[in-house]
C-alpha positions as CSV (number, residue, x, y, z in Angstrom):
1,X,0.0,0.0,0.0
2,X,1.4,3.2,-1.2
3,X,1.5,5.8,2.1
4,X,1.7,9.8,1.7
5,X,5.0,10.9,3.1
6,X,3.8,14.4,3.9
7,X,2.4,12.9,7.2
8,X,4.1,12.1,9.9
9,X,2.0,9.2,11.3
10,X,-0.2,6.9,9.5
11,X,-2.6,4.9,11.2
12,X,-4.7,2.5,8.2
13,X,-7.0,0.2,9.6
14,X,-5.2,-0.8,13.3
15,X,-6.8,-3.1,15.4
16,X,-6.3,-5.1,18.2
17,X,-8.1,-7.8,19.9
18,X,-7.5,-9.2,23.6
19,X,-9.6,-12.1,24.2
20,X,-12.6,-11.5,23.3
21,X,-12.3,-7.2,23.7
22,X,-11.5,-5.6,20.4
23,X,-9.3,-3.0,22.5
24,X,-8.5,-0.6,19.3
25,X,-11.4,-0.9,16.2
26,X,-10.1,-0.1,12.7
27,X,-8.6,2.8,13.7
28,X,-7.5,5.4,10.6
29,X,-5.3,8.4,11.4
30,X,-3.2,11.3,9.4
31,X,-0.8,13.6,11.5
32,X,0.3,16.1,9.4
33,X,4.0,17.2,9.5
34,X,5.6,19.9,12.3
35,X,2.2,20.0,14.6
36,X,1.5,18.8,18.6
37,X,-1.2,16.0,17.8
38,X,-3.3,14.6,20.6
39,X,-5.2,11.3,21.5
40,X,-7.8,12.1,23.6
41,X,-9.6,9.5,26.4
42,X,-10.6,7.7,29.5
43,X,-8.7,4.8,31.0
44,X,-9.2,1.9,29.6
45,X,-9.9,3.6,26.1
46,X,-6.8,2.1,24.5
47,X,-4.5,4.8,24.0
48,X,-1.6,2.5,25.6
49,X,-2.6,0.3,23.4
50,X,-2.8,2.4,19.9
51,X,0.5,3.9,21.4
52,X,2.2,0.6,21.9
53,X,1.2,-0.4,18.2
54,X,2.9,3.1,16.8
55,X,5.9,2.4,18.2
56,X,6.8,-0.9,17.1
57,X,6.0,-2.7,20.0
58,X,2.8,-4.9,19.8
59,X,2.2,-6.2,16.9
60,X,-1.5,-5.0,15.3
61,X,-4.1,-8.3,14.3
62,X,-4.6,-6.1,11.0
63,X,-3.5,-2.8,9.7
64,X,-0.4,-0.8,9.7
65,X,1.7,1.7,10.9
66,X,3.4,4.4,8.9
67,X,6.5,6.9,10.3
68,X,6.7,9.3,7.4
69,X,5.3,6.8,4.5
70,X,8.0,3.6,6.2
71,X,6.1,0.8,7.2
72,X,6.7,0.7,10.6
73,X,6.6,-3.7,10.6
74,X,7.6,-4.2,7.2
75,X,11.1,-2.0,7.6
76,X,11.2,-1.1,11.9
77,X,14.9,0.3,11.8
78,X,14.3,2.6,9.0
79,X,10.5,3.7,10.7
80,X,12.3,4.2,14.3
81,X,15.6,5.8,13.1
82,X,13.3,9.1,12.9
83,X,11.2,7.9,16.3
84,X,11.3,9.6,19.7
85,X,9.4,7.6,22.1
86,X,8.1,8.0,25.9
87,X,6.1,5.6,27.4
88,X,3.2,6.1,30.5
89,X,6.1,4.9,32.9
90,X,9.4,5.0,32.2
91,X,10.9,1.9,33.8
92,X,14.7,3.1,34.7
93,X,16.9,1.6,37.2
94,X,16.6,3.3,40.5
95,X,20.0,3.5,41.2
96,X,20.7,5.4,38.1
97,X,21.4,8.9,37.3
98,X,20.3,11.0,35.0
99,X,23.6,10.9,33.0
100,X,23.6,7.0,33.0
101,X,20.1,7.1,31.6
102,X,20.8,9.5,29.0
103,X,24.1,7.5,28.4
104,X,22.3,4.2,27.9
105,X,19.7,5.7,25.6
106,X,22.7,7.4,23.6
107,X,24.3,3.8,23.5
108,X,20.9,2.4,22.1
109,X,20.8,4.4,19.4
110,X,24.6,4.3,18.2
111,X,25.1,8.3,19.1
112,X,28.9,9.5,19.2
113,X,29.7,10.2,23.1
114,X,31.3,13.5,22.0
115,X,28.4,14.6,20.2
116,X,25.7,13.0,23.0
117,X,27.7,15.4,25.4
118,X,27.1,18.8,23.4
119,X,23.5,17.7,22.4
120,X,22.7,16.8,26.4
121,X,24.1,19.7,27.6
122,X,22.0,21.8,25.6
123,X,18.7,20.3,26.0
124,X,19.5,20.2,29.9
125,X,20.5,23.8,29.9
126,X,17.9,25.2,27.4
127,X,15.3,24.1,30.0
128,X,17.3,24.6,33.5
129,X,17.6,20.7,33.8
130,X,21.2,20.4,34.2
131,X,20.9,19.1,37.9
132,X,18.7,16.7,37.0
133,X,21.9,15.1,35.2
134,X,23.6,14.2,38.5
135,X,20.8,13.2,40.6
136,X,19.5,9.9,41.3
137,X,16.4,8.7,39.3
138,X,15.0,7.5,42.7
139,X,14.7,11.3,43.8
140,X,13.1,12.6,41.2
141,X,9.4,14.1,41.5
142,X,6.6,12.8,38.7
143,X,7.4,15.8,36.9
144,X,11.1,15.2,37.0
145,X,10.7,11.5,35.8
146,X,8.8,12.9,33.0
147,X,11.2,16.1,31.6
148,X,13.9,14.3,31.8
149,X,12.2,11.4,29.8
150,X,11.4,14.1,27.2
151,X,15.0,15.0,27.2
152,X,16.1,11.5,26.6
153,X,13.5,10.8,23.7
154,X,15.0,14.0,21.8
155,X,18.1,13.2,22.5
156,X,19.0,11.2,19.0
157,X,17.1,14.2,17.0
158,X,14.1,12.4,16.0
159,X,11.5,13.6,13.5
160,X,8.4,12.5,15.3
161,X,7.7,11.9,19.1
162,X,5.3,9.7,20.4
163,X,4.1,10.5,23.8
164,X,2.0,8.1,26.0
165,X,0.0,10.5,28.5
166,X,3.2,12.6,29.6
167,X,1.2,15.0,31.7
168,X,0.0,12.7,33.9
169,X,0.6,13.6,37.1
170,X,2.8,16.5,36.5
171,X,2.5,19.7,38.6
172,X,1.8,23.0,36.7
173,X,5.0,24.0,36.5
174,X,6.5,21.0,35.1
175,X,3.9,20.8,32.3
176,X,4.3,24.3,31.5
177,X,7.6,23.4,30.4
178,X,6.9,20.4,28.8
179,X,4.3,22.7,26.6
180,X,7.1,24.8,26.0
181,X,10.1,21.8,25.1
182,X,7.5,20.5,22.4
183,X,7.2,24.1,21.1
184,X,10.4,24.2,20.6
185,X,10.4,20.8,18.6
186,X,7.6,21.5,16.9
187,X,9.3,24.8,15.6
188,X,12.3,23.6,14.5
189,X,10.7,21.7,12.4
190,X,9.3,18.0,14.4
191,X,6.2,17.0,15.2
192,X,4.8,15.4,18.3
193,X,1.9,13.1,19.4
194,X,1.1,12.6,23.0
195,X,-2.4,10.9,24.6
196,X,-4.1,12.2,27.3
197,X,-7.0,11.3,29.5
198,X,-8.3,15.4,29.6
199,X,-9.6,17.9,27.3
200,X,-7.8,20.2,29.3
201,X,-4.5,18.9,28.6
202,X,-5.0,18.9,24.3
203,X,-6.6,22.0,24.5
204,X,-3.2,23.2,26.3
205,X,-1.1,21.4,24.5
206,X,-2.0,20.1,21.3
207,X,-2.9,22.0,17.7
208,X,-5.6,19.7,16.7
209,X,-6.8,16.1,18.6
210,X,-8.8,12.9,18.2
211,X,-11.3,10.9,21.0
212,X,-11.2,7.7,21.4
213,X,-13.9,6.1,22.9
214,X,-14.0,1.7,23.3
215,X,-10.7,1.9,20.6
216,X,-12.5,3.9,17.8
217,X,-11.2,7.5,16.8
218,X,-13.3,10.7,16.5
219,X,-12.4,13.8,15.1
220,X,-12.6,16.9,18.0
221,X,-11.6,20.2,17.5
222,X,-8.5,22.1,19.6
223,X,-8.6,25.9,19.4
């Protein structure tokens, strides 16, 4: 199937059953280029799910996924090589520090230590994180846990992020800058989209949304 490389995420079809729940329904999807995109539901919706799908993780029972035209399960290293990704929950050892988590990511993805320096030190300092580099992961807030995960899924200069529900439990101050780091991604030229479980949050955050409701998508509008 031929895919439109002018979007950044194509969703054709996606579905996914557990037992006998069909937990995303035929799902269809176009995310324009350089735009904050949102997925907006309850708990239990299947956000997670549709999330976990778009990133190469669970395969879908029909359908496909599409990074800027790439099939994301016919060719997954040339789909991800553009990818940002932050899950609900970050799992990262507790004894950790920021640097070591930022290292291991930078080690994932085949990044040059010398140039992972510069490009850390940046992001940290761009958005007064640089603390947050020698600190132990145990220690850090909600909102802590989730900047620096931010930091960490820009840090190989992806085209597209995929967010799953990164405001949750963030303070105001936190998700202020958050707002403001995908901004800045957005204008230099990426594009990011997150889920969320409140209007509030896309209406905030995002230049244009979907519902999802029992795993189907509906159009809503974000002014």
């Amino acid at each position: 199937m031929d895919a439109d490389r002018s979007f950044a995420l194509q969703l054709n079809g996606l579905c996914k059953q557990f037992s006998d729940r069909l937990v995303v329904d035929h799902a269809d999807l176009r995310v324009p280029d350089r735009c904050v995109f949102g997925v907006v539901g309850p708990e239990g919706a299947g956000k997670t799910t549709l999330w976990s799908m778009s990133v190469g993780l669970l395969p879908p029972d029909e359908g496909d996924v599409r990074i800027f035209g790439v099939d994301m399960w016919a060719e997954p290293a040339r789909a991800k090589a553009v990818l940002g990704t932050l899950p609900d929950e970050p799992t990262i050892p507790d004894h950790w520090t920021g640097r070591d988590w930022l290292t291991s990511v930078a080690m994932w993805n085949g990044l040059d230590p010398v140039k992972l320096a510069v490009r850390a030190e940046r992001l940290l300092g761009l958005w007064d994180l640089t603390e947050a580099e020698t600190t132990l992961v145990r220690e850090y807030s909600t909102g802590m846990r989730k900047k620096m995960g931010l930091v960490v899924a820009l840090l190989p200069e992806p085209r597209l992020l995929l967010l799953d529900d990164p405001f949750a439990g963030v303070d105001a101050e936190s998700a202020e800058l958050m707002r403001e780091m995908l901004r800045d991604f957005v204008d230099g030229g990426g594009t990011a989209v997150l889920s969320t479980d409140t209007d509030e949050v896309a209406e905030e955050a995002c230049d244009d949304a979907v519902a999802i409701t029992d795993g189907r998508l509906v159009p809503v509008p974000c002014p």
